[in-house]
PDB file of N, CA, C and O in Angstrom:
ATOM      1  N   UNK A   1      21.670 -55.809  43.335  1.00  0.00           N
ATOM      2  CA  UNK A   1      21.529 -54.693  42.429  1.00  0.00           C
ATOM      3  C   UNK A   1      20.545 -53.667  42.980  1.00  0.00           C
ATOM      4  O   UNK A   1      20.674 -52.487  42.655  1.00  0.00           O
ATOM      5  N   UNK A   2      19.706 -54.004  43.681  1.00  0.00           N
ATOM      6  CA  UNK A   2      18.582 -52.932  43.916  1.00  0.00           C
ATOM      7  C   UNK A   2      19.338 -52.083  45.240  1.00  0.00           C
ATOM      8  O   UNK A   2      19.039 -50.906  45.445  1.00  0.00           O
ATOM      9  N   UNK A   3      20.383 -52.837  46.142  1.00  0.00           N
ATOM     10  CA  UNK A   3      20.803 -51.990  46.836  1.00  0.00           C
ATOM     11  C   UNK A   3      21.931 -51.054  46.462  1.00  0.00           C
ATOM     12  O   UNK A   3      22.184 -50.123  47.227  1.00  0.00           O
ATOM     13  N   UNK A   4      22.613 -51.215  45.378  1.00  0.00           N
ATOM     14  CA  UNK A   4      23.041 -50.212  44.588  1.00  0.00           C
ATOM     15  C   UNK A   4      22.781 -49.907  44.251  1.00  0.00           C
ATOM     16  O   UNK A   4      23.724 -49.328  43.711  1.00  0.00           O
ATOM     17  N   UNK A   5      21.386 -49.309  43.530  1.00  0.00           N
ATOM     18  CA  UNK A   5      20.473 -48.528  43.021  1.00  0.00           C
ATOM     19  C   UNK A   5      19.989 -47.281  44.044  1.00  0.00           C
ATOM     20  O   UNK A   5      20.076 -46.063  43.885  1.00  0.00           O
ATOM     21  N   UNK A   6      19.515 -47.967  45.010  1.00  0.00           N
ATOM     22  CA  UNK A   6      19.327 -47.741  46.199  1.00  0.00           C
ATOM     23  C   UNK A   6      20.618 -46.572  47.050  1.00  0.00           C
ATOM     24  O   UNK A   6      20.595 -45.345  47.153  1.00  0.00           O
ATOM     25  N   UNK A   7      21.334 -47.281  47.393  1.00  0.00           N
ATOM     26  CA  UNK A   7      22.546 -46.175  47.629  1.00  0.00           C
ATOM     27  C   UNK A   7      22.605 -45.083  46.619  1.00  0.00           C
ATOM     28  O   UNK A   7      22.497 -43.909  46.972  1.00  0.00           O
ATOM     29  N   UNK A   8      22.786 -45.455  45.276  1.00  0.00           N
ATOM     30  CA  UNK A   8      22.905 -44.512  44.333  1.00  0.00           C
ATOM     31  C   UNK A   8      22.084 -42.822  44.709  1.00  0.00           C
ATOM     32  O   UNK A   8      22.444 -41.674  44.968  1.00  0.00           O
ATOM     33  N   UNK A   9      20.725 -43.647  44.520  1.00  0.00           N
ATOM     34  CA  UNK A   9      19.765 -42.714  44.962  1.00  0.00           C
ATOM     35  C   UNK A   9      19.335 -41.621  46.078  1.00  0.00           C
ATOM     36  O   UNK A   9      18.634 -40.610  46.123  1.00  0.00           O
ATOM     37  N   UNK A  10      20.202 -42.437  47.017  1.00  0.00           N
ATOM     38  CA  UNK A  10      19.956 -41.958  48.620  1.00  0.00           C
ATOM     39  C   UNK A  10      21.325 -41.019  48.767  1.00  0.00           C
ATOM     40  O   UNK A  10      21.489 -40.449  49.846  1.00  0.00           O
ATOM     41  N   UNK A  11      22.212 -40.861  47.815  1.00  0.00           N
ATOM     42  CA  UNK A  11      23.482 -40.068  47.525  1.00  0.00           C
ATOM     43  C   UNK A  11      22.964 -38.531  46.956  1.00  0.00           C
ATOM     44  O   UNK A  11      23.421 -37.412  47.189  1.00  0.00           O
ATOM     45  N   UNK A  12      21.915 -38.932  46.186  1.00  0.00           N
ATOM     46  CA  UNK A  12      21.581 -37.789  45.007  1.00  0.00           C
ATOM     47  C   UNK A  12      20.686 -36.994  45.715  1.00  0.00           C
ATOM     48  O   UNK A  12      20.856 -35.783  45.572  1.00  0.00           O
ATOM     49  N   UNK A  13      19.690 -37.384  46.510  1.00  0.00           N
ATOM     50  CA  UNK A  13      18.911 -36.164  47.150  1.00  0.00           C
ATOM     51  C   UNK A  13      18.705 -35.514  48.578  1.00  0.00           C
ATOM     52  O   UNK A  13      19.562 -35.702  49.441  1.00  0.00           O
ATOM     53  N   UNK A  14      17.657 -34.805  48.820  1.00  0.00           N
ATOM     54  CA  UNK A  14      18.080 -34.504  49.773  1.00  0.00           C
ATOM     55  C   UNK A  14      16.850 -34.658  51.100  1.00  0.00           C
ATOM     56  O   UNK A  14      16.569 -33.970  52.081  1.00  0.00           O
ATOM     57  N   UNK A  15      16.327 -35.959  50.510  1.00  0.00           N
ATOM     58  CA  UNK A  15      15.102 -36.448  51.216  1.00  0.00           C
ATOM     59  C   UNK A  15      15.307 -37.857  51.390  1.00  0.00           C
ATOM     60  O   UNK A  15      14.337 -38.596  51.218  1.00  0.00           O
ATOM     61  N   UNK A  16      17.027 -38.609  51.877  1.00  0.00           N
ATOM     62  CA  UNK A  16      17.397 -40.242  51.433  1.00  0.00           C
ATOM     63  C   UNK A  16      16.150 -40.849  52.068  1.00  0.00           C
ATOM     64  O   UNK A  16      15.741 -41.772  51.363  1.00  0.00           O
ATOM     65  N   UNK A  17      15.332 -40.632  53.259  1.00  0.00           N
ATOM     66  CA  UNK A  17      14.760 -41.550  53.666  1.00  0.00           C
ATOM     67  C   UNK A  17      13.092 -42.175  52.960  1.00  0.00           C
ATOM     68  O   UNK A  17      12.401 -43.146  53.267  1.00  0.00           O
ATOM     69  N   UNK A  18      12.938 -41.191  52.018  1.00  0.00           N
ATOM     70  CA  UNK A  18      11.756 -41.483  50.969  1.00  0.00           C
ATOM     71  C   UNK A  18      11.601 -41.680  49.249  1.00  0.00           C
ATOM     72  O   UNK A  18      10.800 -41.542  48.325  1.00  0.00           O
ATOM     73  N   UNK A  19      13.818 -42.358  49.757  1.00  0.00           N
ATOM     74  CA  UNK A  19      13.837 -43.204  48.559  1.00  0.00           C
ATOM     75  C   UNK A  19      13.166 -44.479  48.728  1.00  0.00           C
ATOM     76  O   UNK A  19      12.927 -45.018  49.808  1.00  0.00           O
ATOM     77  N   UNK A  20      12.861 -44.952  47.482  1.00  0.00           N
ATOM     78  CA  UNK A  20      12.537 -46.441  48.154  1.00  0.00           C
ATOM     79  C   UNK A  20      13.088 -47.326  46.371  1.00  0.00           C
ATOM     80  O   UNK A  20      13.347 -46.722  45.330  1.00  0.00           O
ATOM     81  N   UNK A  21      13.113 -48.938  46.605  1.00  0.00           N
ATOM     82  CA  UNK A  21      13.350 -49.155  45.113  1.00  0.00           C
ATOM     83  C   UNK A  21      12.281 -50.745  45.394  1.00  0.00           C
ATOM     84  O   UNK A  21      12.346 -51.529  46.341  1.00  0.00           O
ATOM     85  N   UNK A  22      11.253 -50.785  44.036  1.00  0.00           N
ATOM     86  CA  UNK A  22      10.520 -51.494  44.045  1.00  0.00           C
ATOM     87  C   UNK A  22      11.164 -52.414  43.129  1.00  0.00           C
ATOM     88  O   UNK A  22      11.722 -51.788  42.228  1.00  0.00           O
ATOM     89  N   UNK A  23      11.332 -54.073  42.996  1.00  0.00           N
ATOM     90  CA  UNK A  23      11.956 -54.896  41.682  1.00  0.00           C
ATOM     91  C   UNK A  23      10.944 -55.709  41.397  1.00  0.00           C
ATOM     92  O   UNK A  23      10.397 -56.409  42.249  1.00  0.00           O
ATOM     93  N   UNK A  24      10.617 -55.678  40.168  1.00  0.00           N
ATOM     94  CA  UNK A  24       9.808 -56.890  39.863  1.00  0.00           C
ATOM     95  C   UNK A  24      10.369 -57.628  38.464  1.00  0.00           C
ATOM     96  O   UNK A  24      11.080 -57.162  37.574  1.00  0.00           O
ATOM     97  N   UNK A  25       9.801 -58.901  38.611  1.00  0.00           N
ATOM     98  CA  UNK A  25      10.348 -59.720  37.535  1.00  0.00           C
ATOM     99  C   UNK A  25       9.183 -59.881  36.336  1.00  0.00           C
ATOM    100  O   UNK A  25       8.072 -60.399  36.457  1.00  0.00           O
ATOM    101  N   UNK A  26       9.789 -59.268  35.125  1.00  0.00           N
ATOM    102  CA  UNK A  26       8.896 -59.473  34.132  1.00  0.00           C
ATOM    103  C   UNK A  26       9.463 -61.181  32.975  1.00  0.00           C
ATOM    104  O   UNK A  26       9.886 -62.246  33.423  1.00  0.00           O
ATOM    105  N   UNK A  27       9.308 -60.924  31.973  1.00  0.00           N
ATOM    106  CA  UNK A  27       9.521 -61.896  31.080  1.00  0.00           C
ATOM    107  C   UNK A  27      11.226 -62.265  30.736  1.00  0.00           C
ATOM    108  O   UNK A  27      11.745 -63.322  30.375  1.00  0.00           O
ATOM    109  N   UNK A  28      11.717 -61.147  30.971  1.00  0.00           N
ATOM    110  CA  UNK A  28      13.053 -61.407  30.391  1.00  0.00           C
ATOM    111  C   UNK A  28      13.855 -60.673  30.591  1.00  0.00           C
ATOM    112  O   UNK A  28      14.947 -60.663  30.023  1.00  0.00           O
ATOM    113  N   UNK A  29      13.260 -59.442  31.951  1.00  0.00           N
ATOM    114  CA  UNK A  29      14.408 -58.605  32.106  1.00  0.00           C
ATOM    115  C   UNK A  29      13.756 -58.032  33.695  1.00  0.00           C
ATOM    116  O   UNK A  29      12.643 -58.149  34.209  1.00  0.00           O
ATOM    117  N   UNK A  30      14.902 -57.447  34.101  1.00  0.00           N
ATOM    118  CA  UNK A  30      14.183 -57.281  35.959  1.00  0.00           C
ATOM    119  C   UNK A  30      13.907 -55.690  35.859  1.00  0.00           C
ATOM    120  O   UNK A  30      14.799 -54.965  35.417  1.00  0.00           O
ATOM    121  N   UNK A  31      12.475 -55.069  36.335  1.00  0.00           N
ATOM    122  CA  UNK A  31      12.460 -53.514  36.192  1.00  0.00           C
ATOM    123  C   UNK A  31      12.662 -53.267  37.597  1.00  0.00           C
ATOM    124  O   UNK A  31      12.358 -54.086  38.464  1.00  0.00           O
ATOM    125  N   UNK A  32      13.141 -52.212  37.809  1.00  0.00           N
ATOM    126  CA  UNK A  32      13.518 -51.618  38.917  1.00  0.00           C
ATOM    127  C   UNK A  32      12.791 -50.148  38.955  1.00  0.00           C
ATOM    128  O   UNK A  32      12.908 -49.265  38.105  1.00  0.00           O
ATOM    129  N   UNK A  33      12.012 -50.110  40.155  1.00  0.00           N
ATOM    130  CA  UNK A  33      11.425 -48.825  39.918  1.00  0.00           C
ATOM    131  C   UNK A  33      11.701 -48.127  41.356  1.00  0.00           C
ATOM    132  O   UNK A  33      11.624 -48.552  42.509  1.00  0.00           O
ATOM    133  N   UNK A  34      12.069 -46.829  40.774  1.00  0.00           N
ATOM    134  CA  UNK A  34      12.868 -45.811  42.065  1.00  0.00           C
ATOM    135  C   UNK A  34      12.134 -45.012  42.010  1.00  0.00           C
ATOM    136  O   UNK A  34      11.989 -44.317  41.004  1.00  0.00           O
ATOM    137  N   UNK A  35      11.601 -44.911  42.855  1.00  0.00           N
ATOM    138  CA  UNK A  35      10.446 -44.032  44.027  1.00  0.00           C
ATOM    139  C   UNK A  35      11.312 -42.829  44.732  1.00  0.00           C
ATOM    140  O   UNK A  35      12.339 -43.039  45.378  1.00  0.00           O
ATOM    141  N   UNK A  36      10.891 -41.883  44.566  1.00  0.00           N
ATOM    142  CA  UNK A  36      11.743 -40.504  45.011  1.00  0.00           C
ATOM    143  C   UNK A  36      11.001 -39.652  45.637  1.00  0.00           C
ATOM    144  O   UNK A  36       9.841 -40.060  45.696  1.00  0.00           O
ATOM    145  N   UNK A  37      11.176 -38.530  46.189  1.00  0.00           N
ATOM    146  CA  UNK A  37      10.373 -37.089  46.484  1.00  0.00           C
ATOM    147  C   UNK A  37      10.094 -36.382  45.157  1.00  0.00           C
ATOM    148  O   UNK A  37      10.792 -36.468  44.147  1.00  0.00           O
ATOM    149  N   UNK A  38       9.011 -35.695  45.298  1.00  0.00           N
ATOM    150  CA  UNK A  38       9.247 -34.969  44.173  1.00  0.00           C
ATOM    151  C   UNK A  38       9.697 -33.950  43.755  1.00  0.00           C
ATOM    152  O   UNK A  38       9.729 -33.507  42.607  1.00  0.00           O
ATOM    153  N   UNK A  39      10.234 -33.358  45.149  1.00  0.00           N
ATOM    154  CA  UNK A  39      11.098 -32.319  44.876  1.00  0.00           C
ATOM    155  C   UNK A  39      12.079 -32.670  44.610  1.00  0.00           C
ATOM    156  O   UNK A  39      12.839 -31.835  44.121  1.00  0.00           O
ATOM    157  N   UNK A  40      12.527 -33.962  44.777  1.00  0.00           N
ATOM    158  CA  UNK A  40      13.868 -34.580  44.472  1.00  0.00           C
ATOM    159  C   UNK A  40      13.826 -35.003  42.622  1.00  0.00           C
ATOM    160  O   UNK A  40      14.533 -34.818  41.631  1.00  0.00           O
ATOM    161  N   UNK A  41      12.906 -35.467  42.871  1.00  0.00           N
ATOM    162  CA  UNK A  41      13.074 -35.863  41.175  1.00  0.00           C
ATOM    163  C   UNK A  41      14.233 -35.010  40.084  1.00  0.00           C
ATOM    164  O   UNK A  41      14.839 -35.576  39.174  1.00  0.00           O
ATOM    165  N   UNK A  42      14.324 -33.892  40.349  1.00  0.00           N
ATOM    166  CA  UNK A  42      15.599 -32.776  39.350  1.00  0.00           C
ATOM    167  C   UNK A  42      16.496 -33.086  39.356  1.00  0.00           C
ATOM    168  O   UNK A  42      17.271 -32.921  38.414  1.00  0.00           O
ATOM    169  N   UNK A  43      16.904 -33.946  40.930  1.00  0.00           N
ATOM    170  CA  UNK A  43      17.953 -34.357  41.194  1.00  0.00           C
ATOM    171  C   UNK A  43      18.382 -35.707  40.577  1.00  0.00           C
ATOM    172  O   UNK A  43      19.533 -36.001  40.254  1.00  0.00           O
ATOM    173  N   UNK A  44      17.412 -36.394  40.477  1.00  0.00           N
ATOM    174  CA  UNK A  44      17.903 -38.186  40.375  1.00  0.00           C
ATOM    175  C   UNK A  44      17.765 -38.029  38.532  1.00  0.00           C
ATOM    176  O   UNK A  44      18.466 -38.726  37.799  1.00  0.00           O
ATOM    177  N   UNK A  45      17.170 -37.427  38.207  1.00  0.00           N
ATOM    178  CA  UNK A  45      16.438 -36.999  36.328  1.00  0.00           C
ATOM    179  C   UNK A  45      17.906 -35.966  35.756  1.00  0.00           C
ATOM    180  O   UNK A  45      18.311 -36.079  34.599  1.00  0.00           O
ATOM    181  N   UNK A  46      18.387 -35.263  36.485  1.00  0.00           N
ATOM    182  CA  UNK A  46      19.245 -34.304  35.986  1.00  0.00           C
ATOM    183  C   UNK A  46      19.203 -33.773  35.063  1.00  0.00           C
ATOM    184  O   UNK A  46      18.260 -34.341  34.512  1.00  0.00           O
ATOM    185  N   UNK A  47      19.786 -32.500  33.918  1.00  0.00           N
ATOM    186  CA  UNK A  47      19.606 -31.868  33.608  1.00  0.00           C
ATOM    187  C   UNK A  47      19.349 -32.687  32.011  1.00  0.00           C
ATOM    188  O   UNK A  47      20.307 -33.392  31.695  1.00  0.00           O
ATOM    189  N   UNK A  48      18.471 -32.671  31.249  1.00  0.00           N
ATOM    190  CA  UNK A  48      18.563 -33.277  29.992  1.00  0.00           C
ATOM    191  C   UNK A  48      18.457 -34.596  30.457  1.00  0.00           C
ATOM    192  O   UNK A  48      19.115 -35.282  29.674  1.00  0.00           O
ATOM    193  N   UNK A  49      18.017 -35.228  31.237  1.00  0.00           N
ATOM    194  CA  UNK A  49      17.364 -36.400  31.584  1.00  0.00           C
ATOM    195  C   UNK A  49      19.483 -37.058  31.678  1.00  0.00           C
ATOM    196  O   UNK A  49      19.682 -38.122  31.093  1.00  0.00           O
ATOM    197  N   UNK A  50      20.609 -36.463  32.288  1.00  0.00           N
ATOM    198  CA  UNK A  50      21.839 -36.730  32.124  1.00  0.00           C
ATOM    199  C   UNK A  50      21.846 -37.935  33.376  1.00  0.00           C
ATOM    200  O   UNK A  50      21.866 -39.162  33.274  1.00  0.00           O
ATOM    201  N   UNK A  51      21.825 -37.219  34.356  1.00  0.00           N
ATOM    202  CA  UNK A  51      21.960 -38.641  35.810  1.00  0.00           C
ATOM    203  C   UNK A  51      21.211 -39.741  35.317  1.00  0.00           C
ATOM    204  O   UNK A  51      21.664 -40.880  35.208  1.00  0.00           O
ATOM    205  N   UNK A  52      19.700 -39.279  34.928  1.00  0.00           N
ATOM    206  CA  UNK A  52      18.831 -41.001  34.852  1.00  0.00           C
ATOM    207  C   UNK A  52      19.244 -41.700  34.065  1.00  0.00           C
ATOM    208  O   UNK A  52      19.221 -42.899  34.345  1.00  0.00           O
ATOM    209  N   UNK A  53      19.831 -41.262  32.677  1.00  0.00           N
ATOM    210  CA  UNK A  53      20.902 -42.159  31.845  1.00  0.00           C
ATOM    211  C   UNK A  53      21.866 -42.783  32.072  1.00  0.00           C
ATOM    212  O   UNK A  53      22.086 -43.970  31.833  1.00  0.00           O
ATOM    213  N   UNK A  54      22.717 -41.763  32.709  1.00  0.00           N
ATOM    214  CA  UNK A  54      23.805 -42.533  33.435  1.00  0.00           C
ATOM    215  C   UNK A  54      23.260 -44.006  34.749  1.00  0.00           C
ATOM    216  O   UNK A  54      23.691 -45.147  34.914  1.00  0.00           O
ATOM    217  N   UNK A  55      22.295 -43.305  35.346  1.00  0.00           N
ATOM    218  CA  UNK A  55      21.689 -44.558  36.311  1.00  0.00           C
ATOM    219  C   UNK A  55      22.003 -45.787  35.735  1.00  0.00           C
ATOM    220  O   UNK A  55      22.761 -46.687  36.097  1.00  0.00           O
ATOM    221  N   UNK A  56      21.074 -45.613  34.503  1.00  0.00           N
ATOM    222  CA  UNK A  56      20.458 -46.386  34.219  1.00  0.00           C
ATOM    223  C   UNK A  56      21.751 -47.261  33.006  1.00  0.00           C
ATOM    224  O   UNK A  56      21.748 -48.479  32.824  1.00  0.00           O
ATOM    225  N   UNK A  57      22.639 -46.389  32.395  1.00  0.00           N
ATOM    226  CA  UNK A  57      23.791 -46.984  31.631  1.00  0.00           C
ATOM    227  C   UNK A  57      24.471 -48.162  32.799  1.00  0.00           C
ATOM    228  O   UNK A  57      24.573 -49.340  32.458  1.00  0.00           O
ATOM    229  N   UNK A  58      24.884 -47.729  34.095  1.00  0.00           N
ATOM    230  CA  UNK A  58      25.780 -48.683  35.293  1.00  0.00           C
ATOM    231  C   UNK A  58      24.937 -49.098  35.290  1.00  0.00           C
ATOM    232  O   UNK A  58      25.004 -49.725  34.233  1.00  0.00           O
ATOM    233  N   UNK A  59      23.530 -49.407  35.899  1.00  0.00           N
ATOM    234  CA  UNK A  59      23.094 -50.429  36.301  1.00  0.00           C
ATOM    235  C   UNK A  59      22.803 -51.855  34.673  1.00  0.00           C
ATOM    236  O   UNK A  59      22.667 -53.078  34.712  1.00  0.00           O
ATOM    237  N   UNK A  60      22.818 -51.056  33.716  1.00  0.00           N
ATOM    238  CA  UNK A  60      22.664 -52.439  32.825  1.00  0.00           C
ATOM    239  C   UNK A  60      23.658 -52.580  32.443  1.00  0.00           C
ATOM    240  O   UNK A  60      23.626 -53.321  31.460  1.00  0.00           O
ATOM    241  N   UNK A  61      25.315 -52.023  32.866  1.00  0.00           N
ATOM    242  CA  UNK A  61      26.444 -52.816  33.196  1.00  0.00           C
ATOM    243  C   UNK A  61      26.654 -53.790  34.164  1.00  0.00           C
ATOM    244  O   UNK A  61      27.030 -54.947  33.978  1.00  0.00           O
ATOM    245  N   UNK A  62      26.404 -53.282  35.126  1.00  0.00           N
ATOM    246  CA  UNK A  62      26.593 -54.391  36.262  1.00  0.00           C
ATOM    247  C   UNK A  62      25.326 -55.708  35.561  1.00  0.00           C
ATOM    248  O   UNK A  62      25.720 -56.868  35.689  1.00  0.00           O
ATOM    249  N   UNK A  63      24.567 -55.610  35.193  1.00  0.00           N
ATOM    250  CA  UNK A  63      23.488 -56.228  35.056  1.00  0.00           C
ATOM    251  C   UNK A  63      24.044 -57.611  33.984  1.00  0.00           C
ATOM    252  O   UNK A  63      24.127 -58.802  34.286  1.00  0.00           O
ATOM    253  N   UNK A  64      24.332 -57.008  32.811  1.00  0.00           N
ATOM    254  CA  UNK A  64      25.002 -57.759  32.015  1.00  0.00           C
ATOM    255  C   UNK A  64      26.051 -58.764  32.665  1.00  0.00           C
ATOM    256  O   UNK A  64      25.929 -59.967  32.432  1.00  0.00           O
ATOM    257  N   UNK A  65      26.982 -58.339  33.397  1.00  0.00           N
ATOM    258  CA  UNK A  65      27.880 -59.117  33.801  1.00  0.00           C
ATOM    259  C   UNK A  65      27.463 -60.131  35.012  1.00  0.00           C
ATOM    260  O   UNK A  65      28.175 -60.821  35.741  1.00  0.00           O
ATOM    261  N   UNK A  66      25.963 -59.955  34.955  1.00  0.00           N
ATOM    262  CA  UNK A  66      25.568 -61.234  35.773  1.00  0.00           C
ATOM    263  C   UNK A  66      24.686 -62.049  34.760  1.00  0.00           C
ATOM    264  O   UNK A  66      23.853 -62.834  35.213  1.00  0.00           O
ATOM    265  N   UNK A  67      24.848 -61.882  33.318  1.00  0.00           N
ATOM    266  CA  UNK A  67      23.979 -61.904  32.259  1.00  0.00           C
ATOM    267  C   UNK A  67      22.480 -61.836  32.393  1.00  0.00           C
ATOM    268  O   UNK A  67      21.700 -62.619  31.852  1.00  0.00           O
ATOM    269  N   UNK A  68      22.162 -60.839  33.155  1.00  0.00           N
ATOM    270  CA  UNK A  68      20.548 -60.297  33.576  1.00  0.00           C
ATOM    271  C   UNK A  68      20.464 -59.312  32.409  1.00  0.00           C
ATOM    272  O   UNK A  68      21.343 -59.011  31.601  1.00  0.00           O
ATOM    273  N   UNK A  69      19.065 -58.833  32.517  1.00  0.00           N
ATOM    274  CA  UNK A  69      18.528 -57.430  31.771  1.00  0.00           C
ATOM    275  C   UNK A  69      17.890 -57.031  32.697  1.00  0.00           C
ATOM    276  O   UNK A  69      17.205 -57.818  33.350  1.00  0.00           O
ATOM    277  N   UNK A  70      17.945 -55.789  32.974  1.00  0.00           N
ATOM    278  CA  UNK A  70      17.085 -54.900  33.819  1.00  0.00           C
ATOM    279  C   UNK A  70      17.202 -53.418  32.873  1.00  0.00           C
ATOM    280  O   UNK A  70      17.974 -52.918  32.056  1.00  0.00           O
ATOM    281  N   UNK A  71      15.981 -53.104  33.521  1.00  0.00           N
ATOM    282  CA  UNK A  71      15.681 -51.405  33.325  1.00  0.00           C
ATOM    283  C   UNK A  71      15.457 -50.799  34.580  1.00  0.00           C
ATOM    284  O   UNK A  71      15.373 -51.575  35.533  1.00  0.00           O
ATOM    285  N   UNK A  72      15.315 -49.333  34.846  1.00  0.00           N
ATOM    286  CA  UNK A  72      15.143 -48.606  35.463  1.00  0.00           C
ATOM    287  C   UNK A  72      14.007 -47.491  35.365  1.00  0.00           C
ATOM    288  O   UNK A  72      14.306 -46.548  34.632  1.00  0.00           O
ATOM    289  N   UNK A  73      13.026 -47.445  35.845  1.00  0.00           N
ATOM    290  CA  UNK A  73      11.832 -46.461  35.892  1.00  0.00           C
ATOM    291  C   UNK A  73      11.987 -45.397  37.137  1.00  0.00           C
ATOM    292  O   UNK A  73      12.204 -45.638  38.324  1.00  0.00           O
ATOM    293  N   UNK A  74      11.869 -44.591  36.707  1.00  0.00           N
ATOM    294  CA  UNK A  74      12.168 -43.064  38.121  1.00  0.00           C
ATOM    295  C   UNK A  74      10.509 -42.670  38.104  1.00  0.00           C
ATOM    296  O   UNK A  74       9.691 -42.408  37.222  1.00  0.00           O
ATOM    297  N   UNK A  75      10.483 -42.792  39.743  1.00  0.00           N
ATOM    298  CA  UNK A  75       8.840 -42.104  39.564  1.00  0.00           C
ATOM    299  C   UNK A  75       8.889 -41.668  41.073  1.00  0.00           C
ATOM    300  O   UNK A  75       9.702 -41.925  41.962  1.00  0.00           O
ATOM    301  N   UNK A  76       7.610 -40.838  41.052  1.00  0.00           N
ATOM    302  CA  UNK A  76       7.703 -39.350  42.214  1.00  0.00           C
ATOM    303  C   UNK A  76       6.228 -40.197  43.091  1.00  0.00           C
ATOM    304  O   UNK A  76       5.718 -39.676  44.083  1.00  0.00           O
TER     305      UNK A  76
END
């Protein structure tokens, strides 16, 4: 999952090599935190916060169907 996150990310801007995706395991669900440029951030956040929703809607599809929980945190 983090390398589809990962691809995802490295699609959307225009700095792929200072994406990065950090995972850690909390209590009951896996956070995933995507590290961006910050000029990139407009890009991966989209307009009305639209892309990071969507991110973040597929990845806790795929997620479910491995019966995981994860979230997604976007940070610059």
């Amino acid at each position: 999952m983090k390398d589809l996150l990962l691809y995802i990310a490295q699609n959307l801007v225009d700095n792929p090599d200072e994406v990065s995706v950090v995972e850690r395991d909390e209590a009951d669900e896996t956070v995933f935190e995507l590290h961006v440029a910050s000029a990139d951030m407009g890009k991966v956040i989209g307009r009305h916060g639209k892309i990071a929703k969507e991110i973040r809607v597929l990845m806790r599809s795929v997620a479910q169907k491995q019966g995981r929980r994860v979230s997604v945190d976007i940070m610059d």
